[in-house]
Every structure is written in structure tokens, then in C-alpha cells.
C-alpha positions in Angstrom: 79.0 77.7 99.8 77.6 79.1 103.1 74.3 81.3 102.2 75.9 84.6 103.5 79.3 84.1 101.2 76.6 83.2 98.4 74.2 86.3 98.4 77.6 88.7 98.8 79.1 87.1 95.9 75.9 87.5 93.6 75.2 90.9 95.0 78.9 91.7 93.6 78.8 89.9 90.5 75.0 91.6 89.6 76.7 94.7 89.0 79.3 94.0 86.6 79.6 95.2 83.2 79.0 92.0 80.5 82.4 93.2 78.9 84.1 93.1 83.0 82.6 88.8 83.0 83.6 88.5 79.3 87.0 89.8 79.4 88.0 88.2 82.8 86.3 85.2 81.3 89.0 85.8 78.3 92.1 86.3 80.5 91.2 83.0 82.2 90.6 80.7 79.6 92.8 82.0 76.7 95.6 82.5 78.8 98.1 80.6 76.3 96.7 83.2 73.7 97.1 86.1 75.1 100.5 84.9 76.3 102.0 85.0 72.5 100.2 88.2 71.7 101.8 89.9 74.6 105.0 87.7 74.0 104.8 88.9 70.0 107.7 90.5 68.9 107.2 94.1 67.9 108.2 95.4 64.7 111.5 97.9 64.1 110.9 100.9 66.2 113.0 103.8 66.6 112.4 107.0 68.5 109.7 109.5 67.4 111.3 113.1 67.3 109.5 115.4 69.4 109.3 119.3 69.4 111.1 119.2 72.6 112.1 118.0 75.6 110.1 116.7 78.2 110.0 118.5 81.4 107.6 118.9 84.0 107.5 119.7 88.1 108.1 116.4 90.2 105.8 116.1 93.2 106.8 112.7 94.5 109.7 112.2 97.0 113.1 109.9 95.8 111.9 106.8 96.7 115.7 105.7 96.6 116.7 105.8 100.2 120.1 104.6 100.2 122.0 102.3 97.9 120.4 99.6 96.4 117.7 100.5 99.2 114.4 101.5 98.9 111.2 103.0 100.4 107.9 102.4 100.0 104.4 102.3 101.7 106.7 103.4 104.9 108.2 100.1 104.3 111.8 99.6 103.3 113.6 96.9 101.1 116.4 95.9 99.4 117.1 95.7 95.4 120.7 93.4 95.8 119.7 90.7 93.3 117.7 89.5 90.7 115.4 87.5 93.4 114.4 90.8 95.1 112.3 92.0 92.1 109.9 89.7 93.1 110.8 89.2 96.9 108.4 86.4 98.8 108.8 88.3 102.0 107.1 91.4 100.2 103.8 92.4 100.0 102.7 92.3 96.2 101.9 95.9 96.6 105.5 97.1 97.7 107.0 95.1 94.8 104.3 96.8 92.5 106.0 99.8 93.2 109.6 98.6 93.0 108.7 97.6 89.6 106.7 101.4 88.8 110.1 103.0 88.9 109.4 106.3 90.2 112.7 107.2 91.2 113.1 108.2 87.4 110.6 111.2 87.6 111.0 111.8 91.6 112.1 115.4 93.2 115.7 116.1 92.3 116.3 113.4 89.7 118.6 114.8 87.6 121.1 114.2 90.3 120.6 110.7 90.4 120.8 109.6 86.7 123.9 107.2 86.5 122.2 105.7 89.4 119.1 105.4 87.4 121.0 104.2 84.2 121.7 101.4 86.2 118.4 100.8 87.8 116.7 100.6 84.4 119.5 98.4 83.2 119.1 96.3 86.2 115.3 95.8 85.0 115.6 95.4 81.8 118.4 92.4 82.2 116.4 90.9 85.6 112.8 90.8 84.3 112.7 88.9 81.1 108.8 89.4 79.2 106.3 88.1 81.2 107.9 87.0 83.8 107.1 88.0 87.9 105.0 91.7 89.0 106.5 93.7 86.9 104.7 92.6 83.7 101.1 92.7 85.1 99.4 95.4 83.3 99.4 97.7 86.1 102.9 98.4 86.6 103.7 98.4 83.2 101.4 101.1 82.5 103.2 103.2 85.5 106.8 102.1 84.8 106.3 102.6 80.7 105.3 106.3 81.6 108.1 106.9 83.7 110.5 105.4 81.1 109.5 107.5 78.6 109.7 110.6 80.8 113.0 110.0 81.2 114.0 109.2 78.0 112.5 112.3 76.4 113.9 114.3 79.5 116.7 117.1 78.5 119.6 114.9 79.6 119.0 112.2 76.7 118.4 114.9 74.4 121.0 116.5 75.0 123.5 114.4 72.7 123.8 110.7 73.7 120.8 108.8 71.6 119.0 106.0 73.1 120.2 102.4 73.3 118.9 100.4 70.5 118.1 97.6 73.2 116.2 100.1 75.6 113.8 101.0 72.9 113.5 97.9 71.6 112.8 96.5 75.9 110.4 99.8 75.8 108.7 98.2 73.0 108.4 95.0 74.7 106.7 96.2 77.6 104.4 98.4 75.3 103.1 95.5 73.3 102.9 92.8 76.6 100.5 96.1 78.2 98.2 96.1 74.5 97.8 92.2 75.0 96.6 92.9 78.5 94.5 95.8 78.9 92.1 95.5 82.2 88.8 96.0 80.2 87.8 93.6 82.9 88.9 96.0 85.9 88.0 98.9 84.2 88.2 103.0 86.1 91.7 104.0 87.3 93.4 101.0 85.8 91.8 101.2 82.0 92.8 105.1 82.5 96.4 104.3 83.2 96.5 101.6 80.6 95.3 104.0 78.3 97.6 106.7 79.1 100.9 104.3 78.9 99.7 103.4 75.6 99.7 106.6 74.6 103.1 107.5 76.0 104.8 104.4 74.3 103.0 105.2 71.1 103.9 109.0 71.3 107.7 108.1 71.8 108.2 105.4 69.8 108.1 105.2 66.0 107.2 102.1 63.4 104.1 100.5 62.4 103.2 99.2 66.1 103.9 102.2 67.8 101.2 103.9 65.9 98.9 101.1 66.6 99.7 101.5 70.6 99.4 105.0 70.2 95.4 104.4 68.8 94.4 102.5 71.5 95.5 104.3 74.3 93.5 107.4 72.5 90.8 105.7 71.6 90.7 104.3 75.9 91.4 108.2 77.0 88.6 109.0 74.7 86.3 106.6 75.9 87.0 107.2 80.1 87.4 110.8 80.4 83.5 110.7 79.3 83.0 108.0 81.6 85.1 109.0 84.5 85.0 112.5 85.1 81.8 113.7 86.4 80.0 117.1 85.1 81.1 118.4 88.7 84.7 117.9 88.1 84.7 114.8 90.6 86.2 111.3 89.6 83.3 108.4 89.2 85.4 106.6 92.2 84.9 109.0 94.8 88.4 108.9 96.5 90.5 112.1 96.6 93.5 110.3 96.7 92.5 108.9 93.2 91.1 112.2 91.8 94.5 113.9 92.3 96.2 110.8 90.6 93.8 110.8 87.8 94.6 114.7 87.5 98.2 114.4 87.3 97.9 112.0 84.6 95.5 114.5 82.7 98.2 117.0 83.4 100.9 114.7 81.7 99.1 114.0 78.6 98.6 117.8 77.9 102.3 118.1 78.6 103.1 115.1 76.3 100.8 117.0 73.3 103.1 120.3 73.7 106.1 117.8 74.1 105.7 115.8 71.1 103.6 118.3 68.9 102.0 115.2 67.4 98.6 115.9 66.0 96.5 113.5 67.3 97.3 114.7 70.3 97.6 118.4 69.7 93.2 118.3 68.5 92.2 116.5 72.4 94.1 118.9 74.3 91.7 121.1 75.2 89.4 119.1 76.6 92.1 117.6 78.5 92.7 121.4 79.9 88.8 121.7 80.8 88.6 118.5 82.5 91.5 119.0 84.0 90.4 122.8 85.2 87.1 121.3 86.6 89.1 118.7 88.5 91.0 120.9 90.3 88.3 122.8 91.4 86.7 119.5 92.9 89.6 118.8 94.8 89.8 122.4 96.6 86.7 121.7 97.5 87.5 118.2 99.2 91.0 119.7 100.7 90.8 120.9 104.2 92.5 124.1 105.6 96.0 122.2 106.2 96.3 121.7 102.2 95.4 117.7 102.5 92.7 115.5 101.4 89.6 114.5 103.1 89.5 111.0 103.7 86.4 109.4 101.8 87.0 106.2 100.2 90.4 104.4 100.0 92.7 108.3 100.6 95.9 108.5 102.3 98.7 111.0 102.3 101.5 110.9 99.6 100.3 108.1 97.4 99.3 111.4 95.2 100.1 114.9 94.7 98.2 117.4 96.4 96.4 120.5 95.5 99.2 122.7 95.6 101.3 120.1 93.3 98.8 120.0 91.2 98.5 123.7 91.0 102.0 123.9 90.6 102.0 122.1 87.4 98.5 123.3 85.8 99.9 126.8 86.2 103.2 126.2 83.8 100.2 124.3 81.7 98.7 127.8 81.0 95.6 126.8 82.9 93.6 129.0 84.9 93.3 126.8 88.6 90.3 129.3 89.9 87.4 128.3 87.5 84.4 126.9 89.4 83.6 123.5 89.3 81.0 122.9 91.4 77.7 124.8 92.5 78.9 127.6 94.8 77.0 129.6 96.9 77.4 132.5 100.2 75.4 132.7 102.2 75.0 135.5 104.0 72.8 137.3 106.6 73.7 134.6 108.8 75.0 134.4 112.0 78.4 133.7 110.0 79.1 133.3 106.8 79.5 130.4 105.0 80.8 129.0 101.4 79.0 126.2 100.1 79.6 124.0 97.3 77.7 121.7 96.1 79.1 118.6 93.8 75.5 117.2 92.8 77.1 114.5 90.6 79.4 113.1 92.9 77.5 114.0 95.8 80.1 115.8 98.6 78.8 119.0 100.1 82.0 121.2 101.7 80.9 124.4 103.6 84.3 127.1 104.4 83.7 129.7 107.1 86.4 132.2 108.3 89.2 131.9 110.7 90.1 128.4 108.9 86.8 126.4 109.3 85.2 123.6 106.9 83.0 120.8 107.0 83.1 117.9 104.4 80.0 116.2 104.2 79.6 112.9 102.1 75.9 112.1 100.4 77.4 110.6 97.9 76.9 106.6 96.2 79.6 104.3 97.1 81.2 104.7 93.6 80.8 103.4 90.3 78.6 100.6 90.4 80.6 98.2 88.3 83.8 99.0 90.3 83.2 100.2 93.9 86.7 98.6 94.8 88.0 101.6 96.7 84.7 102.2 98.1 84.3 102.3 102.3 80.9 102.3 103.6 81.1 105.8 105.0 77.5 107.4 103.9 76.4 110.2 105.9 80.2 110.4 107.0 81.9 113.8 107.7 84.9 115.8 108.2 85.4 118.8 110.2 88.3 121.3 110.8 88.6 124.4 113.1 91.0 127.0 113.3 92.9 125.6 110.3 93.4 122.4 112.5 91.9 118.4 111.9 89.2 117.8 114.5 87.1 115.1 113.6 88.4 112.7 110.5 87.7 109.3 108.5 90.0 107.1 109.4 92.0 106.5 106.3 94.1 104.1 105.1 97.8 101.8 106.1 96.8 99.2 103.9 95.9 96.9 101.0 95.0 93.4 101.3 92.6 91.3 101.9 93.0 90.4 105.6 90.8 92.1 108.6 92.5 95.5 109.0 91.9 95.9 105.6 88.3 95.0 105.9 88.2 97.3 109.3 89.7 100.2 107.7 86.6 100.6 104.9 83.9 99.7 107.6 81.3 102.0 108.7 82.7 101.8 112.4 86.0 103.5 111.0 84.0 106.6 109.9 82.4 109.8 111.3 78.4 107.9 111.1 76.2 105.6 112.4 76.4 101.7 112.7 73.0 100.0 113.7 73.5 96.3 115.0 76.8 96.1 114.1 76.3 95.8 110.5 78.1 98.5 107.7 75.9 100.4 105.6 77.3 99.2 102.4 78.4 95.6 102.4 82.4 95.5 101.6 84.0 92.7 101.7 87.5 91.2 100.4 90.0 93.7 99.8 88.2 95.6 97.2 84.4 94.2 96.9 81.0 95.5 97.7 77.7 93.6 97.6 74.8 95.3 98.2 75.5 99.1 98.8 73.9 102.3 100.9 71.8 104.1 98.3 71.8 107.8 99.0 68.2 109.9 99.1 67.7 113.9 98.4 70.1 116.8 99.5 68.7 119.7 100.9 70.1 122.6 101.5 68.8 125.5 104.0 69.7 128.7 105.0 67.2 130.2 107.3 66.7 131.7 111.0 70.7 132.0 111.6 71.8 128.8 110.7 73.1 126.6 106.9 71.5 123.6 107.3 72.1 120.4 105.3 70.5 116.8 105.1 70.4 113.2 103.5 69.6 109.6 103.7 70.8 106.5 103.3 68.7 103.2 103.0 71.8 100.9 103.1 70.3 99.4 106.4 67.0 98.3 104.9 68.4 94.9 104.2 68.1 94.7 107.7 65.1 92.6 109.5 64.4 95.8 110.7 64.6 98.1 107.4 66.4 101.2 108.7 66.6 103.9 107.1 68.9 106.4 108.2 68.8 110.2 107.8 71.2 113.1 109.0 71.1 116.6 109.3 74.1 119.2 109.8 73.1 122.5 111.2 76.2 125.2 111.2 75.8 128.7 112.9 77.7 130.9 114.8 80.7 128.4 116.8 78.5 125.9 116.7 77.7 122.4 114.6 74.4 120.8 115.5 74.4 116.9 114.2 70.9 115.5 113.9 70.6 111.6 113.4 67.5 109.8 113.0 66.4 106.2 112.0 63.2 104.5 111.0 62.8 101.6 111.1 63.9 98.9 114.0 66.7 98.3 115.4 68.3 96.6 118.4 71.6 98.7 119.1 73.0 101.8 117.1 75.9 103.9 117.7 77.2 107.4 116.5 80.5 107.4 116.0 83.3 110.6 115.9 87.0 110.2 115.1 88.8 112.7 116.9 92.5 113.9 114.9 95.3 112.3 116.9 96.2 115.8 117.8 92.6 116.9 119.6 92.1 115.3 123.2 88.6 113.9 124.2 87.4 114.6 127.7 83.8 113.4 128.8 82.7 114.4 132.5 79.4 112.4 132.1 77.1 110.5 129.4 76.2 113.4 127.7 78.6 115.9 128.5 82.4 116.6 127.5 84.9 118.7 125.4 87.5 118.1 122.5 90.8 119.8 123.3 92.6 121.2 120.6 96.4 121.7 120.2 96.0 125.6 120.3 94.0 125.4 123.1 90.5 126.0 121.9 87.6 124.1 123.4 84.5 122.5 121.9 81.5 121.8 124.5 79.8 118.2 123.4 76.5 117.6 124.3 74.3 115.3 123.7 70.3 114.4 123.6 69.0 110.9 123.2 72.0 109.0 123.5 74.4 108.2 125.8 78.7 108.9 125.2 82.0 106.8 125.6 85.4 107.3 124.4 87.4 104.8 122.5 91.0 104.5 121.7 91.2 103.7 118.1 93.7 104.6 115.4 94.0 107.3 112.4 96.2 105.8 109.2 97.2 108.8 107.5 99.9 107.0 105.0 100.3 103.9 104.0 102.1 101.9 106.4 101.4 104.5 109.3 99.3 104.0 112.7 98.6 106.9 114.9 96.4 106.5 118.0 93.7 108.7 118.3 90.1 109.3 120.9 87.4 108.5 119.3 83.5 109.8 120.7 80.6 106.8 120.4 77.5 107.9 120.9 75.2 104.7 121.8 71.3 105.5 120.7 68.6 105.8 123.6 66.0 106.4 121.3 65.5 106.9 117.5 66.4 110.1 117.5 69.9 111.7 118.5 71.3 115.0 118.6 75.3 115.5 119.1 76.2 119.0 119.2 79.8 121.1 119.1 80.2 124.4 120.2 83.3 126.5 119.8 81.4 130.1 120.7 
């Protein structure tokens, strides 16, 4: 094994959880076991009665496109036979999501439900237990919710009971997910394990329904502690993921009003207070045009956004204004500006009027025992002007392991600084990280006119040189003042700021230029110890999507480099 590939994979591996090695170890060599566990028959079931029926807002778009056609990832496909469950000439991804089901609990679903009668008998007659995508723990954790959704919605209830077999399938699927929880994964996919569990075991009656319905609780139990930060913030850092993990929150206080079980009924409010503290995380991380940032693995649609989420904490009863985060105006100043302050997660957004905010990211890479959506974007930013996108991360098209993938979480991709080529946090694969950018101190300073903010990072001091790299933002009136220094040596280092496809890039010299926005307005660049080019590059706002976009690089003269925007 080639030294390089060595030290990545023990820099990796160093961070794991013993239970991560000894369940993977477990899945690998008891394979046959836990193949008859998830293959065990369940006892009698029937369904649970509930104290009403489920409802809740939609968020999602049909995924349904047409008959027996389907879109997903931007990508469409076919459902015309058995075969296509499991397609070759499909990502593994896209047939993940076949397999989810969504269509069940998309917008406007009630107007599709013979069609769906058929879908989920399709499933249940083309997937026999165990066998292709559709049984890997992941999607059976999506699919079981969106089955029981369904199920429990106010067409079943109204008259027509279940079919015996489609419980009985539903049981199935809820004991092949108990034989395969991803204790060795671990973050978003234990949580969605542990929620399906709970789902199936809230629905379902008999003697392993209860047992289901004890370990999902006793996961949710376990990982809200563990994944939701005192801020409000998910451990993962990725706002995409947040609002994912916040939906779910919002369906498992829906399923306690739902099912009026007990054991349910006694966690619900710290569901709600999660759930009120994680909303007002991701207002802080949404910029002026109601999206996400993009820190981490984030793209558009793959979950709701703030005003879905709104939407259905508001029929919860739940009060979507309580702070969440350290907030703080600042006035006397030039302008005034809104700052909040995530310490535990470590994002810093600052709001000014006339639709400005910055999004600044001091934050670690993620959880260290599962960075897999992490980028290596320390020190990155995002800002917006006049309501509009004018420097942003450049998101996400993809999954995979090939090199878009890997080019899409590296630090060139993001609004910071590369020295000698190198990222600040090593990612590697599709979803690894070896040795990662440590964040130092945030300070915060409001003093002759200006909000200033800095941090470090010292994921360059595995370097020969042993950079160090620190950043300051300084915000006053029309103006953002971008300070950039490094200690240590280095050979080459370049700043790096995407433009939004919709903002135009015009340098007249090395340190001189404008961005162009739609509306018209103007920001004057300039530039002191460093010297500018523009690069075509390209901004991945959804899955499958590619929009080509300017990007500003700002090549380091000396250790020291100030790039500044004025819009005065």
C-alpha cells in the first residue's frame, strides 16, 4: 500500500468509535447471522389503533413524472419491470430513492392513490426480503416511514382496513431494519433507523412491534443528545441535513399526537424544544432568498426549507421565533448589523438591511467519528446583497466516489484559501476525511465603525511548511474588508471567490475589478498583496444540476492579503 493511501487510511480509521470497528467488524463476519435474524419471521401483528389520522403538510414535489416514470436527482427512469428496481444502468443513489417511496407522502398525494396502491403492490411482489437496494437499512428506514404515513393517512381510515399481507410485508421490512441497524455508520442514518423503528412499532401491534418500537426510542433517545448541539445546530454541519433531521423531529411529534401512545406522548416535549432551537439555527444559516447556505454536502430540494419547516412547526403548536443562538445588534455603527453566534457548531451569520448577510464558517469539519458529508471549507464564506447570491460554496450534483465528487468537497470549490494545492482538511473517497482543519478562537469586534470577525485554521500545518491560516471579516457601511494571513511557509497560495451564476466578474487589472449584479448594483474589488484572475468554474445547486459561474482567485504576493468589496 503506497505510504500516502496508508497514512489517509489510518488518519480515518484513528477516529472511529470502537463500537463503528466492532459493528462493521459484525456485519462482515456474521453476515449469515444476521441474515436469519433479519430473515426471521415476525410474530402475528395487526394494526395499532391510533387517536387519529395521520396528516401533516407535504413539502416534497411528486416525484412521479409520468407513468411508470420517475424523477430523481434531475435524473429520470423507468419502473416497467421487476429488473428496474435494481437497474445496472442506475446510480445506486437514484435506485435508493426509487426504493424510499416518496411519492406516497409528496405534494398533492391524495390524487394519486390507486396509482400508489399499485406502486406499493408492485414493491411488495418485486422485492422479496433481502434481496437488491431496497432492503439495505437506509431505505428501509425512509420507505417504512412513508408506508406508515400512508397507511395511517385519512383515506385508509376512512373505511377499507389494511391488507393482511401489507402489514404482515410492513412487518418484514421492520424486523430486516432491527437486524441491521447502522451502529457502525452512526449520525443521520442511526437517527433515521431509529425513527423507522419507531414508526413501525407505533403502527403495528403484537409482541415484536413493541420490541421495534423500544429500540427506535431507546436510538432517538440516545442521538437527539448526541446530535443536536446546545446552539440548535446538527453535529454534521450540513444545512441540508439539519432541515432533514428537523422534519423528522417534526414527524415524531406528529406521530405522538397521532397515535396518543404513551411512550411517546412523555418525549414530546423535548422533541418540541429541540426542534424550536433547530429552527432557529437554520434561519440563521438561510440567506435572504429563503435557501440554505452551502457548507458541507447542501443542495437545493433534497430537504425542506425554512419556510416548509415553519409551515409544519406552526400546525405543531410551536413557537418558530425562540432564539437559538447568541444574538446580538450592534449598533452605533456605521450600519447596523445582527449577529449570531452558534459557538457549538461554530457558523457566525451577520443580517444588515436592505437584504444583506454574510455566513461565515469557523466551524470543525463535523463529528469526528463521521465527517462523511464534511468539505474542507474552513474559513469559507457566503455573502448576499440586495436580497441577491453574490459569492457562494459551490455545492453539490453529486455522490460517488469518482473525481467530481472529490472536487466538489475540495477547498478549491469554496470561498478560502488553498496553499500549494493541498485542501485544508484531507477528504478523500466519497465520504472520508483523514486528518482534518482544526479551528482556533472566534472573536468578535465592534469598534471605530466597523463588526469585525476572525479565526484560524491549522489544517495546513501538516505541511513541510506548517501554515497556519487566519482570516478576518471587517463589515461597515457598503463595504466587506477580507483579511487573509498565513504563517508559516509556503510556495504558492490562492484566495479563492465563487461568484453566483447570476453576478458577472469584470477585472480591468491585477488588483482591480467589479462584480455586476443582476439589478444592476456594482461592487468595486480591490486588492493588496496579491494579484487577481477570473476562472470559469461551476455552481451545483441540485443534485444532478451544473451552472457555470465567474469565479475571482486571488494568487498571494506576500503573506498577507487583503481583498476588499464595496457596494457604497
Amino acid at each position: 500500500m503506497p505510504l500516502d493511501r496508508f497514512s489517509r487510511l489510518f488518519h480515518t480509521v484513528r477516529y472511529l468509535k470502537p463500537r463503528q470497528i466492532g459493528w462493521r467488524l459484525y456485519y462482515r463476519l456474521m453476515r449469515r447471522r444476521v441474515r436469519h435474524h433479519a430473515l426471521a419471521p415476525p410474530g402475528p401483528v395487526s394494526q395499532r389503533q391510533w387517536a387519529g389520522a395521520w396528516s401533516a403538510p407535504a413539502w416534497m414535489p411528486p416525484c412521479r413524472v409520468g407513468t411508470d416514470e420517475f424523477m430523481f436527482l434531475g435524473e429520470r427512469g423507468y419502473l416497467r419491470s421487476a429488473v428496474d428496481w435494481n437497474h445496472p444502468g442506475k446510480s445506486k443513489l437514484w435506485l435508493y430513492n426509487l426504493h424510499y417511496l416518496d411519492d406516497l407522502c409528496s405534494q398533492e398525494a391524495e390524487a394519486r392513490f390507486a396509482v400508489h396502491r399499485v406502486l406499493v403492490q408492485r414493491w411488495i411482489d418485486e422485492n422479496p426480503p433481502l434481496a437488491g437496494n431496497g432492503w439495505e437499512p437506509y431505505p428501509l428506514s425512509l420507505r417504512l416511514v412513508n408506508l406508515v404515513k400512508w397507511l395511517a393517512g385519512p383515506t385508509w381510515r376512512g373505511g377499507e382496513p389494511v391488507p393482511g399481507p401489507w402489514l404482515e410485508s410492513l412487518a418484514r421490512q421492520a424486523q430486516a431494519l432491527s437486524a441491521q441497524r447502522e451502529y457502525h455508520i452512526l449520525a443521520n442514518h442511526l437517527f433515521a433507523n431509529g425513527k423507522a423503528l419507531t414508526f413501525a412499532g407505533a403502527f403495528l401491534q403484537g409482541e415484536d412491534a413493541e420490541r421495534w418500537l423500544g429500540q427506535g426510542l431507546a436510538i432517538l433517545d440516545a442521538e437527539l443528545l448526541e446530535q443536536f448541539l446546545d446552539d440548535g445546530g446538527h453535529f454534521e454541519r450540513s444545512p441540508m441535513y439539519h432541515a432533514t433531521l428537523l422534519w423528522d423531529l417534526a414527524d415524531l411529534i406528529r406521530l405522538a399526537e397521532c397515535s396518543g401512545l404513551p411512550a411517546l406522548e412523555v418525549r414530546a416535549a423535548t422533541w418540541r424544544e429541540t426542534l424550536a432551537r433547530g429552527l432557529a439555527w437554520l434561519d440563521m444559516m438561510t440567506h435572504p432568498d429563503g435557501e440554505i447556505g452551502f457548507f458541507n454536502d447542501a443542495a437545493f430540494g433534497i430537504g425542506p426549507t425554512l419556510t416548509d419547516l415553519k409551515r409544519y412547526a406552526e400546525m405543531l403548536g410551536i413557537n418558530t421565533s425562540t432564539p437559538g443562538v447568541v444574538m446580538r445588534k450592534h449598533e452605533g455603527l456605521d450600519a447596523s448589523f445582527t449577529v449570531r453566534h452558534a459557538q457549538t457548531s461554530g457558523y457566525v451569520s451577520l443580517d444588515w438591511e436592505q437584504g444583506g448577510k454574510a455566513l461565515l464558517d469557523l466551524a470543525p469539519v463535523g463529528p469526528d467519528y463521521q465527517p462523511g458529508h464534511a468539505h474542507a471549507d474552513t474559513l469559507s464564506f457566503e455573502l448576499s446583497l440586495f436580497g441577491q447570491r453574490v459569492l457562494a460554496n459551490s455545492g453539490i450534483s453529486q455522490y460517488g466516489e469518482d473525481s467530481e465528487r472529490h472536487r466538489q468537497r475540495a477547498t478549491l470549490a469554496h470561498n478560502t484559501v488553498t496553499v500549494d494545492g493541498q485542501n485544508s482538511s484531507e477528504v478523500w473517497a466519497g465520504f472520508r476525511v483523514a486528518r482534518r482543519a482544526r479551528p482556533g478562537a472566534v472573536s468578535i469586534d465592534a469598534r471605530e465603525g466597523a463588526l469585525t470577525v476572525g479565526g484560524s485554521h491549522d489544517g495546513y500545518r501538516r505541511l513541510p511548511g506548517r501554515v497556519v491560516h487566519y482570516r478576518q471579516w471587517r463589515f461597515q457601511e457598503g463595504e466587506l474588508i477580507l483579511r487573509d494571513r498565513l504563517e508559516g511557509r509556503f510556495s504558492r497560495a490562492e484566495a479563492r471567490f465563487h461568484c453566483h451564476p447570476a453576478v458577472t466578474l469584470a477585472l480591468q487589472d491585477a488588483r482591480h475589478g467589479e462584480l455586476i449584479l443582476p439589478g444592476g448594483e456594482r461592487l468595486a474589488i480591490a486588492i493588496e498583496g496579491g494579484e487577481a484572475r477570473s476562472e470559469t468554474t461551476t455552481w451545483h445547486p441540485r443534485f444532478g444540476e451544473s451552472q457555470s459561474n465567474h469565479c475571482l482567485v486571488v494568487a498571494f504576493t506576500a503573506p498577507r492579503c487583503t481583498t476588499s468589496f464595496c457596494w457604497a
